[in-house]
Structure formats: C-alpha cells, structure tokens
Backbone atoms as SQL, in Angstrom:
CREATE TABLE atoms (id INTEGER PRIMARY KEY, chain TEXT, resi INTEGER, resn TEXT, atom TEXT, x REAL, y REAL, z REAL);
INSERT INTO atoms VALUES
  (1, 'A', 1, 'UNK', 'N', 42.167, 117.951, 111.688),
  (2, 'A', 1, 'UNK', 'CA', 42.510, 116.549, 111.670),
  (3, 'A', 1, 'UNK', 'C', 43.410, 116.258, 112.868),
  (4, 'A', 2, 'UNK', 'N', 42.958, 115.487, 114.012),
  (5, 'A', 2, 'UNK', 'CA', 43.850, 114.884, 114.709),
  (6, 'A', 2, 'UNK', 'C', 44.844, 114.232, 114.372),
  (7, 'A', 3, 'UNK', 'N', 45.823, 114.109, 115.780),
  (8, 'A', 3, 'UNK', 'CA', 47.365, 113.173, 115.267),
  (9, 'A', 3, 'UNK', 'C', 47.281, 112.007, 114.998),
  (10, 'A', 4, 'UNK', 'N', 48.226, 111.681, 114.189),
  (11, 'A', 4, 'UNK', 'CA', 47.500, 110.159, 113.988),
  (12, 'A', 4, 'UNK', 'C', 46.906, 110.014, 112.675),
  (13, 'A', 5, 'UNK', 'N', 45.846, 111.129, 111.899),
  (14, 'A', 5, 'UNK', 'CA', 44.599, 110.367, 111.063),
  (15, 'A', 5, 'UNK', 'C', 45.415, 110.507, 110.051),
  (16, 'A', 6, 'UNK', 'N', 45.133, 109.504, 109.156),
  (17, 'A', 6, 'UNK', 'CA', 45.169, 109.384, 107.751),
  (18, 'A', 6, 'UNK', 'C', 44.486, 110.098, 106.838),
  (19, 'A', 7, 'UNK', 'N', 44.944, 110.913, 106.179),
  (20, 'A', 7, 'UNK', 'CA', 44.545, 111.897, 105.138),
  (21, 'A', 7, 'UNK', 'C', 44.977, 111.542, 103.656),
  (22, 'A', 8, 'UNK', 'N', 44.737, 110.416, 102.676),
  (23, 'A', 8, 'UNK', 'CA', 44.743, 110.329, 101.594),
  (24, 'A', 8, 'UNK', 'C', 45.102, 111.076, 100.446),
  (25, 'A', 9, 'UNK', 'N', 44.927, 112.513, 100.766),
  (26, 'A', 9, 'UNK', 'CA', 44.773, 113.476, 99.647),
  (27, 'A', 9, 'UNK', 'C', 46.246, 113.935, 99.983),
  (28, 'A', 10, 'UNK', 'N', 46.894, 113.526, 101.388),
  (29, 'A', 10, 'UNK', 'CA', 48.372, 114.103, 101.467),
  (30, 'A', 10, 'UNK', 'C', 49.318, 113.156, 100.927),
  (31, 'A', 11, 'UNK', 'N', 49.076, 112.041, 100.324),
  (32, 'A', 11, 'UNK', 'CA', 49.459, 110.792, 99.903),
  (33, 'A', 11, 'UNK', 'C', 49.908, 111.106, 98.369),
  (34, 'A', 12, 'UNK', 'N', 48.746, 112.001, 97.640),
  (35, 'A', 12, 'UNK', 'CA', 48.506, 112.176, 96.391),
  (36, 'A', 12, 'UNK', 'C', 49.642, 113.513, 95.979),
  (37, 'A', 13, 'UNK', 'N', 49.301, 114.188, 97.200),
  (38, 'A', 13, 'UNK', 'CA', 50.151, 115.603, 96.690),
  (39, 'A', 13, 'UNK', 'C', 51.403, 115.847, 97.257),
  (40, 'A', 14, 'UNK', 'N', 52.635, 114.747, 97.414),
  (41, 'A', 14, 'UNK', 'CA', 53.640, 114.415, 97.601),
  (42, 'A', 14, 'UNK', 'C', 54.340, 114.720, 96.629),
  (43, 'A', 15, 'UNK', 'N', 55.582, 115.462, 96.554),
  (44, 'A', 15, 'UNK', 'CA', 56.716, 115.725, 95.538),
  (45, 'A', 15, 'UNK', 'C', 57.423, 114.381, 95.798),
  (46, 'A', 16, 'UNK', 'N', 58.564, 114.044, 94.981),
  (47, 'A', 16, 'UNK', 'CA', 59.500, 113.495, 95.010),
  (48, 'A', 16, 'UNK', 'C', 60.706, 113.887, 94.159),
  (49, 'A', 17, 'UNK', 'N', 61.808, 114.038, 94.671),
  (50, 'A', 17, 'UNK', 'CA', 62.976, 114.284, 93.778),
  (51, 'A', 17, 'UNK', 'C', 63.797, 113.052, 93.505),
  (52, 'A', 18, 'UNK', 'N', 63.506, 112.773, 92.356),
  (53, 'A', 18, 'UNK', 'CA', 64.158, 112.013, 91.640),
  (54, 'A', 18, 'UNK', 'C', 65.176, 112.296, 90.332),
  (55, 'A', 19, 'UNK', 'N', 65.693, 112.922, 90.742),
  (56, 'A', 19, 'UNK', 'CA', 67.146, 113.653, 89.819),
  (57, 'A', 19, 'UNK', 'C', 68.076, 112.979, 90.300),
  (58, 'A', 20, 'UNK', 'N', 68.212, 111.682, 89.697),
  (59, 'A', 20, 'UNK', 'CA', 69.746, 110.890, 90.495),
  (60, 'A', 20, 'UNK', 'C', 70.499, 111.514, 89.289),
  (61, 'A', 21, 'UNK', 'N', 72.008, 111.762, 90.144),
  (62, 'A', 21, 'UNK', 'CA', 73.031, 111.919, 88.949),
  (63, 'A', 21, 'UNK', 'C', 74.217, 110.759, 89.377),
  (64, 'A', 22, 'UNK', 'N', 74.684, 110.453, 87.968),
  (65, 'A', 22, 'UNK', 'CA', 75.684, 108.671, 87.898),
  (66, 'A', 22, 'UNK', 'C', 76.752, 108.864, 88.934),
  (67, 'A', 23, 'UNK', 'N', 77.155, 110.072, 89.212),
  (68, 'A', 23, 'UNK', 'CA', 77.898, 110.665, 90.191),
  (69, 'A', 23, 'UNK', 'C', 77.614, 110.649, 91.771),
  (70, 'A', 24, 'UNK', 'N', 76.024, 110.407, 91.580),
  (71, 'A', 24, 'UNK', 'CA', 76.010, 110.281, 93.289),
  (72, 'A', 24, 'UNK', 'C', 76.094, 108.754, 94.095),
  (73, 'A', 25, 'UNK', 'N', 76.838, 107.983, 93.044),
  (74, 'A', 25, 'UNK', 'CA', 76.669, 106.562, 93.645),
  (75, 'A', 25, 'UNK', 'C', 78.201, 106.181, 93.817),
  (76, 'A', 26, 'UNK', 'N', 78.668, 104.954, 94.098),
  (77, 'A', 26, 'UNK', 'CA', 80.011, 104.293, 94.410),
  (78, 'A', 26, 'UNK', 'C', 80.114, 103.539, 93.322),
  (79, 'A', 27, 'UNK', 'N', 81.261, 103.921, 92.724),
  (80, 'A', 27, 'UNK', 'CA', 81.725, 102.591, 91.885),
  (81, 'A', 27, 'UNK', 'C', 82.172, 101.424, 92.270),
  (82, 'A', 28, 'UNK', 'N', 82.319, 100.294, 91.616),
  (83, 'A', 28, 'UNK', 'CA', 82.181, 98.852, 92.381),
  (84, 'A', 28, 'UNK', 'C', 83.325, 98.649, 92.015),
  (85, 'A', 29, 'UNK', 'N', 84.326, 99.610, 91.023),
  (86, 'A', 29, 'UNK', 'CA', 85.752, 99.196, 90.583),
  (87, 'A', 29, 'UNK', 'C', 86.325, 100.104, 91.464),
  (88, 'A', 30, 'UNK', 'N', 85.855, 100.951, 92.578),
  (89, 'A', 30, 'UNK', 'CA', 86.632, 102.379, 92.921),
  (90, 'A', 30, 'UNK', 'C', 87.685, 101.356, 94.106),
  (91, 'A', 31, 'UNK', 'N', 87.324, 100.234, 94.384),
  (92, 'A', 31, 'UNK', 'CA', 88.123, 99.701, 95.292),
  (93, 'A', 31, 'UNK', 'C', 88.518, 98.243, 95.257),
  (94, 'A', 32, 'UNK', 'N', 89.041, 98.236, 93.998),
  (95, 'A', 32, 'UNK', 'CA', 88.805, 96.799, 93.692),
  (96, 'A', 32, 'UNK', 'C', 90.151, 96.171, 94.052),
  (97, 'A', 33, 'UNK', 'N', 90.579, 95.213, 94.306),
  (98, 'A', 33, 'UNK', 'CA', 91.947, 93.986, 94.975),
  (99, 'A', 33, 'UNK', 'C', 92.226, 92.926, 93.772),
  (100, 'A', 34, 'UNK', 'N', 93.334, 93.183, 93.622),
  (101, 'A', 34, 'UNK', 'CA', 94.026, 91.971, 92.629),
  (102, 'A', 34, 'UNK', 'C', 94.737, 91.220, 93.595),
  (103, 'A', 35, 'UNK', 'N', 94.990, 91.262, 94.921),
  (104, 'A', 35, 'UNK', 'CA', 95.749, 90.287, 95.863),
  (105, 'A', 35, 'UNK', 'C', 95.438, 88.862, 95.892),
  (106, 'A', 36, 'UNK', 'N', 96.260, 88.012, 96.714),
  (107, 'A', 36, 'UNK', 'CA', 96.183, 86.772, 96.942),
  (108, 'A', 36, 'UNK', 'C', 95.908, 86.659, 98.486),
  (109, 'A', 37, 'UNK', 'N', 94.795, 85.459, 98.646),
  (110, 'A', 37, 'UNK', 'CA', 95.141, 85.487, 99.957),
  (111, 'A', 37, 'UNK', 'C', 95.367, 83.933, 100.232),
  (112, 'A', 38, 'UNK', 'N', 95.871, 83.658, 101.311),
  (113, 'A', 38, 'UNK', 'CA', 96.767, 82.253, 102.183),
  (114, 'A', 38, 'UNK', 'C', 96.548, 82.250, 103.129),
  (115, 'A', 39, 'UNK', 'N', 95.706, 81.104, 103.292),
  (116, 'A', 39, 'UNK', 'CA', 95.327, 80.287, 104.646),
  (117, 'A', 39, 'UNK', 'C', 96.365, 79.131, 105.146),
  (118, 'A', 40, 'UNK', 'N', 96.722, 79.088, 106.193),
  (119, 'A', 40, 'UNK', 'CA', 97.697, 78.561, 106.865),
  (120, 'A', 40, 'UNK', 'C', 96.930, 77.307, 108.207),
  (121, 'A', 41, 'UNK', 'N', 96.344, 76.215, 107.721),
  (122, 'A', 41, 'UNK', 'CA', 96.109, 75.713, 108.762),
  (123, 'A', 41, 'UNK', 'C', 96.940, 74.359, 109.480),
  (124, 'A', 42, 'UNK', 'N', 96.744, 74.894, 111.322),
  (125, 'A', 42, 'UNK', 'CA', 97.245, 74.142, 111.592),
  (126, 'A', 42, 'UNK', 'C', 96.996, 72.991, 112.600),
  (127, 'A', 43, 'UNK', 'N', 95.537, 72.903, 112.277),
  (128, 'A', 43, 'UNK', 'CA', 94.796, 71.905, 113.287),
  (129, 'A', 43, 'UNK', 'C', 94.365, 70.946, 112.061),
  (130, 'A', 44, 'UNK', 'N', 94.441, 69.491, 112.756),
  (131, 'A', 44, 'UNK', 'CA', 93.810, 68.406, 111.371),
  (132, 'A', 44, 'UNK', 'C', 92.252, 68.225, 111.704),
  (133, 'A', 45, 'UNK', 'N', 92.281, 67.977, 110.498),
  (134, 'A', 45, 'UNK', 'CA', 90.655, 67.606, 110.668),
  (135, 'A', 45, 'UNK', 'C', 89.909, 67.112, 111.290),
  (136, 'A', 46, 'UNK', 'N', 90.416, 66.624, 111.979),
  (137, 'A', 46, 'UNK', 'CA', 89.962, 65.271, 113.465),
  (138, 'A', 46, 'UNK', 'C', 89.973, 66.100, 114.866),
  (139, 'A', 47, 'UNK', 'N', 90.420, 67.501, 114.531),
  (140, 'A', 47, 'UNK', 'CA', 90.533, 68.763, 115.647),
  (141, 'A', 47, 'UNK', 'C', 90.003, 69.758, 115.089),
  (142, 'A', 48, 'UNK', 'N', 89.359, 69.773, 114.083),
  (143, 'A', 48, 'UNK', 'CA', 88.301, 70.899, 113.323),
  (144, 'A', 48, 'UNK', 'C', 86.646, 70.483, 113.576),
  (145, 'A', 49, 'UNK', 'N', 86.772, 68.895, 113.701),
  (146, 'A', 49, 'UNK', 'CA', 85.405, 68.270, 113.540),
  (147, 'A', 49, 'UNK', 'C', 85.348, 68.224, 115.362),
  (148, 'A', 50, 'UNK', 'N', 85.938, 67.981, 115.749),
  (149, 'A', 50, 'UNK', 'CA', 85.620, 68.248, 117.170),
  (150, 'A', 50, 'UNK', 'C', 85.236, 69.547, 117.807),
  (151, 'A', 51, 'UNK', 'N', 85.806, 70.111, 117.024),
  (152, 'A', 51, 'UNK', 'CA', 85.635, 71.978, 117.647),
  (153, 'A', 51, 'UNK', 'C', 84.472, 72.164, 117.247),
  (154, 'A', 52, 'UNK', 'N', 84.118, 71.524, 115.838),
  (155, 'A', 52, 'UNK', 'CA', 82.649, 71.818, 115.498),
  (156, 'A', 52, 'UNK', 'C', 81.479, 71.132, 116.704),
  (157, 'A', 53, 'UNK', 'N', 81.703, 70.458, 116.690),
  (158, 'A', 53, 'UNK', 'CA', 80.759, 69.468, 117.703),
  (159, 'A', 53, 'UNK', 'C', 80.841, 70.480, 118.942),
  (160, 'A', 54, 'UNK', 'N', 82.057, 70.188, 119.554),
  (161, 'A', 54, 'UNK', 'CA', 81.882, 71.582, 120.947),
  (162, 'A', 54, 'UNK', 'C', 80.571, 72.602, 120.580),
  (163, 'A', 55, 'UNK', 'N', 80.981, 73.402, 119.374),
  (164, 'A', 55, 'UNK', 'CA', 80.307, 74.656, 119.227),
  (165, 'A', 55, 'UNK', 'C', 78.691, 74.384, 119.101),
  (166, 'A', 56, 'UNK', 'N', 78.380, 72.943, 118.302),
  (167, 'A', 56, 'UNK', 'CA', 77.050, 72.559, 118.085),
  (168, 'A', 56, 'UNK', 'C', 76.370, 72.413, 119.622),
  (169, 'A', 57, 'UNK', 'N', 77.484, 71.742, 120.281),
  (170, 'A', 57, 'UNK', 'CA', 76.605, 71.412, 121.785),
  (171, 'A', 57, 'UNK', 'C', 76.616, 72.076, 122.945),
  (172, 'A', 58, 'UNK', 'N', 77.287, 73.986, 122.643),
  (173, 'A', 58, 'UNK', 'CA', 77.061, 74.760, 122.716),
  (174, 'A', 58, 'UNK', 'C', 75.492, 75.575, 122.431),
  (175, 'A', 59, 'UNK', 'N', 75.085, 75.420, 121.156),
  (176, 'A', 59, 'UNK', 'CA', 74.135, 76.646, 120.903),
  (177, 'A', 59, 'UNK', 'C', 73.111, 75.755, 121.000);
C-alpha cells in the first residue's frame, strides 16, 4: 500500500484507551476566589463614547 492510501480495515482494528481516572482531571474548586474587585473610572462618558468612535474609525 502506498503513502497516502486509505486502508479501512486499519480504521476497524484501532485500540483505544479509555481508562479515565477522576484524578486525571482539574478541579473547578482547586482555584477558586472569594475576592472583590473595584473599578476606578476616571474618564466621563462623553470621553468613553469618543474613544469608542476613534477605535470604530480605526478598524
């Protein structure tokens, strides 16, 4: 069989290991944050909506 060909029957006689153990994954609590966070702004809105516009007539 040349490189390249498709052989069907190697499709069929494929192992797979599928032995997950609960241990091989990340817990979603292993890093979890009770913090606060605070945004501090100090441009008004009339200098937020402009910056937006810049950036629109940019891209």
């Amino acid at each position: 069989m040349g490189f390249g060909s498709y052989d069907e029957s190697e499709q069929e006689n494929q192992e797979y290991d599928a032995d997950y153990d609960e241990d091989d994954g990340v817990s979603a609590e292993e890093n979890a944050h009770d913090g606060d966070v605070e945004f501090e702004f100090t441009a008004s809105n009339d200098e937020l909506l402009d910056r937006l516009e810049d950036i629109k007539d940019n891209t």
